[in-house]
Each structure stands twice: as C-alpha cells, then as structure tokens.
C-alpha positions in Angstrom: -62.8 35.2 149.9 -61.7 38.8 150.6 -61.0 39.6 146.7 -64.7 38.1 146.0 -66.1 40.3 148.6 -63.8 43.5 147.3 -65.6 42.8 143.9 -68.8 42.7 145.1 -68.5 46.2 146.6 -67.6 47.3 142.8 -70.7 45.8 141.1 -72.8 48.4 140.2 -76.6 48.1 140.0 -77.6 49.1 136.3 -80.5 48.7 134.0 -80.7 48.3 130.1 -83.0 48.2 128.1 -82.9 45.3 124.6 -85.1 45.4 122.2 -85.8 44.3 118.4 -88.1 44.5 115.4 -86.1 42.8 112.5 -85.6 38.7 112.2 -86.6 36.3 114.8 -87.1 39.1 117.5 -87.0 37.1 121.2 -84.2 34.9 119.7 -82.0 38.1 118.7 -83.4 39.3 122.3 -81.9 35.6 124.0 -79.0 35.7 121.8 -77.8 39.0 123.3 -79.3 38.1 126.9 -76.6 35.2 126.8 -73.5 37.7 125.3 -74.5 39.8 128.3 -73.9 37.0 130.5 -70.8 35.6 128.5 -69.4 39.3 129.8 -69.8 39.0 133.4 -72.8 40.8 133.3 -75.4 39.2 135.7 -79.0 39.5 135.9 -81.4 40.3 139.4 -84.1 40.9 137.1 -85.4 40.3 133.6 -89.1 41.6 132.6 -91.5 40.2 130.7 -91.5 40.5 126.9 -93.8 43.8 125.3 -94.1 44.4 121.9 -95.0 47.9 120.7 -95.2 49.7 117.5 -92.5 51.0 115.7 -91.5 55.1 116.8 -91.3 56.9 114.9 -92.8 55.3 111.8 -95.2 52.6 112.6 -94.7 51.3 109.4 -91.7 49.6 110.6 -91.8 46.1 112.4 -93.2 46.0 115.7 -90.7 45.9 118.3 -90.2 43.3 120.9 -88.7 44.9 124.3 -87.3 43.7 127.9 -85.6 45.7 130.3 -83.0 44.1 132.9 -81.9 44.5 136.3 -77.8 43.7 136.1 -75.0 44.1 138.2 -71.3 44.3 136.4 -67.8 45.7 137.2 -67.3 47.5 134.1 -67.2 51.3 133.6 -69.8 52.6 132.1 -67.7 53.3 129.3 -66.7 49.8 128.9 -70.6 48.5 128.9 -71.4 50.5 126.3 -68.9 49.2 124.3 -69.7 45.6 124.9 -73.4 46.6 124.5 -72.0 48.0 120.7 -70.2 44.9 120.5 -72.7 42.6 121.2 -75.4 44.8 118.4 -72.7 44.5 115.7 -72.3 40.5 116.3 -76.2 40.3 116.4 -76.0 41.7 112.4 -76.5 45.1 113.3 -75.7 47.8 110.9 -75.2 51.4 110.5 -78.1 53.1 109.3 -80.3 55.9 109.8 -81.4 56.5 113.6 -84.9 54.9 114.6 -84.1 52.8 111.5 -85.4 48.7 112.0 -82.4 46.9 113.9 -81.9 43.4 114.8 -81.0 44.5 118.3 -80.6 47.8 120.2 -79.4 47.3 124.0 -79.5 50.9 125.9 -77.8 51.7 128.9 -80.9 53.3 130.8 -79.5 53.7 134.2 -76.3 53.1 135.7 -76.1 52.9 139.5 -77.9 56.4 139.7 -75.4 58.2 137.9 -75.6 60.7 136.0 -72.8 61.5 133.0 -73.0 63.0 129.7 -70.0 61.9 127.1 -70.4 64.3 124.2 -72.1 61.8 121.0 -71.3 58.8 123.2 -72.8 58.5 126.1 -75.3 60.0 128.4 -77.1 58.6 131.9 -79.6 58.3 132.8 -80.7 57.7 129.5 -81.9 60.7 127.9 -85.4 59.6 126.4 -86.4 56.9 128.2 -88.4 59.1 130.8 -90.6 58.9 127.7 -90.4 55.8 126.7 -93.4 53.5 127.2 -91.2 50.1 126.5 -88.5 51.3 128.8 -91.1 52.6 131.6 -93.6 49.9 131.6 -91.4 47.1 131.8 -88.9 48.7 134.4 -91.5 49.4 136.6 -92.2 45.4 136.1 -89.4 44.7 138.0 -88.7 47.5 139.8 -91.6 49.8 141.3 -89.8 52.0 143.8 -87.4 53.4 141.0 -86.9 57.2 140.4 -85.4 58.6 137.7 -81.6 59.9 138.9 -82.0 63.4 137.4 -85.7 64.5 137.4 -86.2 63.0 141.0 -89.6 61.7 139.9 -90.7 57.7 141.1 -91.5 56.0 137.9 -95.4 55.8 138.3 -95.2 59.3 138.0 -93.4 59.1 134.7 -95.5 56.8 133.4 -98.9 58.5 134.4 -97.4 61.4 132.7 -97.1 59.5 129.0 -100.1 60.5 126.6 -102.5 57.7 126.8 -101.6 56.4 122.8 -98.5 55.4 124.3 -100.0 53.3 127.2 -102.6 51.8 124.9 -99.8 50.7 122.5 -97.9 48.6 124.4 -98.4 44.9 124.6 -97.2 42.5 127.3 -96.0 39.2 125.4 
C-alpha cells in the first residue's frame, strides 16, 4: 500500500490538448484517447468534442478538438515522446507545420511548470493562450485555471481572443 501511495505523490496533474482534421476524426481522437490510457496515462477529465476551422488555411479540413485533464508519472520529456509515439502509430507523417494531420496531441500544461527544451519542448504551451480549441474546451473542464506564466485565469484569456475566433468554434 505504501509504494501505491508514494506513486500517487508523483502523478502530476497535466492537460493536453488532441485534435484532428484528416480521416475519421473522433475515431483517430478515441484511438489515441485509448494509447494514452494503454500508457498509464489516466483521465479526471475529458471535454466535449469542438470542431473549428482549419488555422491557418481554412481550406483545410475542419478540425475536431478535446482537451484532457490526466494525471501520469512520466517526465515531461517522456510524455512527449509517447504523445510523438502515439501521432506516428495514428499514420501521422512529417510534413509542413499547420499541415492536415490525422492526430496532433499537445502537451498544454504540465503540473504548472514552466520549461523550455530548445526545438523540443516548451510549457506551458507556447500558443495555446491563443488558441480558441485549446481555451474553450479547457475552460469546459476546468474554470478556475490560470495560465502558469502570464498569471492570467482563463476567462480572461478567452475574453481576450478576437471575436472570429469565438464565433468559429463549434461544440460537437
């Protein structure tokens, strides 16, 4: 009992984003919800499907988003590697950034952290305080957050988007 409550000391709180605009979009979205899982990766809190337009070409497939509430052991090294993992199983492939991906899982907050890996990493994530399919859904699931380095409560950060973006978004 005293290793289980050692590990539970460990768990971090984090929250990622998962999203997708090519092939059966909630299925890739399920699919990578259960490889999450499969790496002891376990969920408080799972919003509500939105589906927004493509940034920043709109041409593009709409994109079908969730964010998660999760609490793991791993680094946050290690996540993003089994976050890559996961993407690359999923049929991701390398291509030009913003291109159309079968799945995209971001690390958006991890424990209130903040780290900056050269090219590999950086938390909180760097955009997502302007992200309307990042803000809207974490503030789904959790309304008292604050971003870890601009201090600001996430109503705040969403009143602050330009109104396109909180017309654009779409709960599912």
């Amino acid at each position: 009992m005293k290793n289980q409550d050692i590990s539970e000391d460990l768990a971090k709180t984090v929250y990622l984003a998962v999203g997708s605009n090519l092939g059966v979009r909630k299925k890739n979205i399920e699919k990578a919800k259960f490889f999450l899982k499969q790496n002891n990766i376990n969920f408080l809190s799972v919003s509500n499907y939105y589906e927004t337009p493509s940034w920043p070409n709109p041409k593009y497939p709409k994109y079908l988003n969730i964010l998660l509430k999760v609490k793991c052991n791993h680094s946050p090294l290690k996540l993003l590697n089994i976050c890559k993992e996961i993407e690359i199983n999923l049929g991701r492939k390398k291509s030009k950034k913003n291109s159309p991906r079968v799945c995209d899982i971001d690390i958006i907050d991890y424990n209130g952290i903040k780290l900056n890996i050269k090219s590999k990493l950086n938390l909180p994530h760097a955009r997502m305080h302007k992200r309307n399919f990042v803000l809207i859904p974490l503030f789904e699931i959790e309304k008292k957050w604050k971003h870890p380095s601009k201090k600001l409560d996430i109503k705040t950060l969403i009143s602050s988007l330009p109104m396109d973006d909180i017309t654009s978004i779409k709960q599912i």
